[in-house]
C-alpha positions as CSV (number, residue, x, y, z in Angstrom):
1,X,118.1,65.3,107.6
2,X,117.5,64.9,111.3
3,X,115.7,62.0,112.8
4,X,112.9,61.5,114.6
5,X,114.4,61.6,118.1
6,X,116.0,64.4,117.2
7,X,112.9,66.3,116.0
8,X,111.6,65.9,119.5
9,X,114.8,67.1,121.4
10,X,114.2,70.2,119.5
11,X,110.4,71.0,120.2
12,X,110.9,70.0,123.8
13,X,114.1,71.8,124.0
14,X,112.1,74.9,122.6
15,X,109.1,74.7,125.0
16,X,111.5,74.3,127.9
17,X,113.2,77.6,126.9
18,X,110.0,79.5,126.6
19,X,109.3,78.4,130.0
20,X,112.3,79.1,131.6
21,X,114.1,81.6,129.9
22,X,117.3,79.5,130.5
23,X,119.3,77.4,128.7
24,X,118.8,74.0,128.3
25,X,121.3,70.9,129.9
26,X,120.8,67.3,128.1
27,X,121.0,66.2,131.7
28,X,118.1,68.4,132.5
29,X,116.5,67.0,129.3
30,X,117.4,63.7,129.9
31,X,116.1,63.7,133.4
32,X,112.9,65.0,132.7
33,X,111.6,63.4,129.0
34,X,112.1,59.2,128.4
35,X,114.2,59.3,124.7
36,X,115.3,55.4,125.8
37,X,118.9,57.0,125.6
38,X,121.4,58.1,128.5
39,X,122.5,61.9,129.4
40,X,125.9,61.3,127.3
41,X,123.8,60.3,124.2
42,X,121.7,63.0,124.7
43,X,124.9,65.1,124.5
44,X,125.9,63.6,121.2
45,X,122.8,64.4,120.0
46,X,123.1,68.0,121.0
47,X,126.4,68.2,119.2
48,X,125.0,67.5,116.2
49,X,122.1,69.7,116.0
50,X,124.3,72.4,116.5
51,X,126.2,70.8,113.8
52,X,123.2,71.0,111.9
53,X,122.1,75.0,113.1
54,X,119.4,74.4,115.2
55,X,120.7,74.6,118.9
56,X,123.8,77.0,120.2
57,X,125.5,77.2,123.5
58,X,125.9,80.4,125.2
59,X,129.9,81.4,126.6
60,X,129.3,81.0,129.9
61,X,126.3,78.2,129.8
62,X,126.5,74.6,130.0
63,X,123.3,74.3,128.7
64,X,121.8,75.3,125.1
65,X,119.1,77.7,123.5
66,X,117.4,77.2,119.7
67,X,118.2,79.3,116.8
68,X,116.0,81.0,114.6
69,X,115.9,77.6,112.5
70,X,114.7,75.7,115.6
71,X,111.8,78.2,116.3
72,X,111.1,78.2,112.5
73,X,111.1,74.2,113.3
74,X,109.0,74.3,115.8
75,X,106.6,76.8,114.7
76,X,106.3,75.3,111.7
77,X,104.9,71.8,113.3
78,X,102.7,73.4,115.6
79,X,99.0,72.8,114.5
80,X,97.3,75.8,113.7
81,X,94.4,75.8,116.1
82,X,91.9,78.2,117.5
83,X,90.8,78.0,120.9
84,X,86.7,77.8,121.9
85,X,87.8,79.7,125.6
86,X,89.6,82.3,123.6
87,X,87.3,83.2,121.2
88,X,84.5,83.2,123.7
89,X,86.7,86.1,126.1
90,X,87.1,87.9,122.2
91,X,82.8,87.6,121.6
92,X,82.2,88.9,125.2
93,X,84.6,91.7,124.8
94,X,82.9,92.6,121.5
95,X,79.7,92.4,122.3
96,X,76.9,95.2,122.2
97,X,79.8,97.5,121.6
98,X,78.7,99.4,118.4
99,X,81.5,102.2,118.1
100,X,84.4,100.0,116.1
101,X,87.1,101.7,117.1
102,X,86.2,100.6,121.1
103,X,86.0,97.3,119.4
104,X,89.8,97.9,118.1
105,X,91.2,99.6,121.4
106,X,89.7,96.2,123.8
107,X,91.0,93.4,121.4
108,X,94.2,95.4,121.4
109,X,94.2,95.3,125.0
110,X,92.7,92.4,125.5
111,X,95.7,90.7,123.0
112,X,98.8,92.6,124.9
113,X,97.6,91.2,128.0
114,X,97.0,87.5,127.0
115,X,100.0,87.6,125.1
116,X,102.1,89.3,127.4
117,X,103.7,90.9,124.2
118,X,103.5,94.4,122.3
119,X,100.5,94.6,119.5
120,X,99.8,96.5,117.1
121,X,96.2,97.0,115.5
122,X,96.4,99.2,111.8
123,X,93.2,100.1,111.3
124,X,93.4,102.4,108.3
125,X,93.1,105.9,109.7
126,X,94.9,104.8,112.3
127,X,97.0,102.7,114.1
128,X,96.7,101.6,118.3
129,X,99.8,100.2,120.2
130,X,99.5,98.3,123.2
131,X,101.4,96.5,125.9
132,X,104.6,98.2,125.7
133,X,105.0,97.8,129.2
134,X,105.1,94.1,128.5
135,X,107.7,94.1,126.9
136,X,109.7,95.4,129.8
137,X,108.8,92.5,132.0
138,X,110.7,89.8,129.6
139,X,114.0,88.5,130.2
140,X,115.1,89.7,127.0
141,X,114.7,93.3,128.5
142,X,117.6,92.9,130.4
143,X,119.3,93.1,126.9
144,X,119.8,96.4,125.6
145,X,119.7,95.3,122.3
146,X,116.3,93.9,122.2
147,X,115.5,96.9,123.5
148,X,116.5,98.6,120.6
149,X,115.2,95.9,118.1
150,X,111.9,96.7,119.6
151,X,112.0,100.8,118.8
152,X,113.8,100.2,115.7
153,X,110.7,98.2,115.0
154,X,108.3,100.6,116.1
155,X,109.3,103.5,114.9
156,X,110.0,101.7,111.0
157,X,106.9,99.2,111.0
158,X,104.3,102.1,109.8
159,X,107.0,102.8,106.7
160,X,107.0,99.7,105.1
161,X,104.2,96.9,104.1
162,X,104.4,93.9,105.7
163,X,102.6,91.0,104.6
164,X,100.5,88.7,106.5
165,X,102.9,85.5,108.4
166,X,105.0,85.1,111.0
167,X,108.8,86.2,110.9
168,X,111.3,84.6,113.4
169,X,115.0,87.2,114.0
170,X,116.5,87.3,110.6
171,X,113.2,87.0,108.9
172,X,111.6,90.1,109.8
173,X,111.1,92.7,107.0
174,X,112.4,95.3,109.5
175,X,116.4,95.0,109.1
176,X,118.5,94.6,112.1
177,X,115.8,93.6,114.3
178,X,117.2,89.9,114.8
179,X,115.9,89.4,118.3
180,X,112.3,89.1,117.8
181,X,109.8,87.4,116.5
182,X,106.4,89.6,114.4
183,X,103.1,87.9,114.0
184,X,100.9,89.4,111.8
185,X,97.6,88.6,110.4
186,X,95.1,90.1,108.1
187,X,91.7,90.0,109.8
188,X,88.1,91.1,108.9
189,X,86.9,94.1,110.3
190,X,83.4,96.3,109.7
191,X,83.9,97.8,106.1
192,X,87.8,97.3,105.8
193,X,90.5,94.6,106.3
194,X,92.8,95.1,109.3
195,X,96.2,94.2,110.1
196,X,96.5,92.8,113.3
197,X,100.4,92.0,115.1
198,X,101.9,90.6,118.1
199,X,105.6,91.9,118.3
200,X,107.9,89.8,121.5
201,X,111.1,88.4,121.5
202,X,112.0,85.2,119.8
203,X,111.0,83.0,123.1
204,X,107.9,84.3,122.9
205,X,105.0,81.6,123.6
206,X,103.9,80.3,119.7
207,X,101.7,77.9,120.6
208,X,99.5,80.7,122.5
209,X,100.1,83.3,120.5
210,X,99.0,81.8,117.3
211,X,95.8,80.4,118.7
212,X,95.2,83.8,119.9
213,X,95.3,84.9,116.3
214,X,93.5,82.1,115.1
215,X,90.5,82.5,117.7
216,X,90.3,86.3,117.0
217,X,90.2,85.6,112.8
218,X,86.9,83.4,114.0
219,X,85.5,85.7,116.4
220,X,86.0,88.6,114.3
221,X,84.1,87.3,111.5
222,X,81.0,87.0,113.4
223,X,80.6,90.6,113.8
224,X,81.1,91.6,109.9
């Protein structure tokens, strides 16, 4: 059990990571957000939710970065929203365009873009891929073994089925890809259902991405 303080530490500790890319000090934490308690409490409180899983501290950092279980934490207290401005970008893309596969390539664009992350849109016959080249602008591409998670992904995600949710590192249904994080949602489409997925590393920006899933499920389901 963790408290209520504690709770917070963790989703502002997350957010300030996806921001930054860096890890996080208490005193940086303490400085910034009012918890009513000094730097050295803070610290305490950082002991223990790495105690608890949820925070580690790289060798050569002072500061800390969240595990798996603090994404999974945070993601799972995020309030599954759509967004009016997103899905009106999504309706303007889609519309007049008759051809469906146009349809397909723009959202798939159109997601890589606003995600700054790699998707990928199964449409059946086919599958597009997007936004590779996003994926080389991350931090995390400094890492050659994100890198590899990545391709390792790639190459195995058309081989296997993978159901509709959101998989944090050691979640993913692709083995040994531990570094990222796979969205992927089961949208309606003219005459078929679709499988639609954002693919970034475990930092990537949640609370965007999943609105950006949740506007397109709207969206989508005015043209069908």
């Amino acid at each position: 059990m963790i408290s209520e303080r504690q709770e917070e530490i963790i989703k502002l500790l997350v957010k300030e990571y996806i921001k930054s890319a860096e890890p996080i000090s208490s005193k940086f934490l303490a400085e910034k957000y009012d918890f009513g308690i000094c730097p050295s409490t803070l610290r305490i409180e950082f002991q223990y939710l790495i105690k608890e899983g949820f925070l580690e501290q790289p060798h050569t950092s002072a500061g800390r970065v969240p595990t798996d279980k603090a994404y999974r934490f945070f993601v799972d207290n995020l309030k599954q929203e759509s967004e009016e401005k997103i899905e009106e970008e999504i309706e303007e893309i889609i519309k007049g365009v008759k051809d469906y596969h146009k349809i397909a390539y723009s959202i798939s664009k159109y997601l890589s873009s606003r995600s700054s992350s790699f998707t990928i849109f199964n449409l059946g016959e086919f599958t597009i891929k997007e936004g590779f080249e996003e994926i080389f602008k991350t931090p995390e591409a400094k890492d050659s073994s994100f890198i590899l998670d990545v391709l390792t992904f790639i190459k195995k995600f058309e081989e296997i089925q993978i159901a509709p949710g959101l998989y944090i590192g050691e979640e993913n249904p692709v083995q040994n890809t531990k570094t990222i994080t796979l969205i992927c949602s089961e949208c309606n489409f003219p005459k078929q259902k679709v499988h639609i997925s954002i693919l970034g590393p475990k930092r990537m920006d949640y609370e965007n991405n999943i609105k950006l899933i949740n506007s397109l499920n709207k969206a989508l389901k005015e043209i069908v």
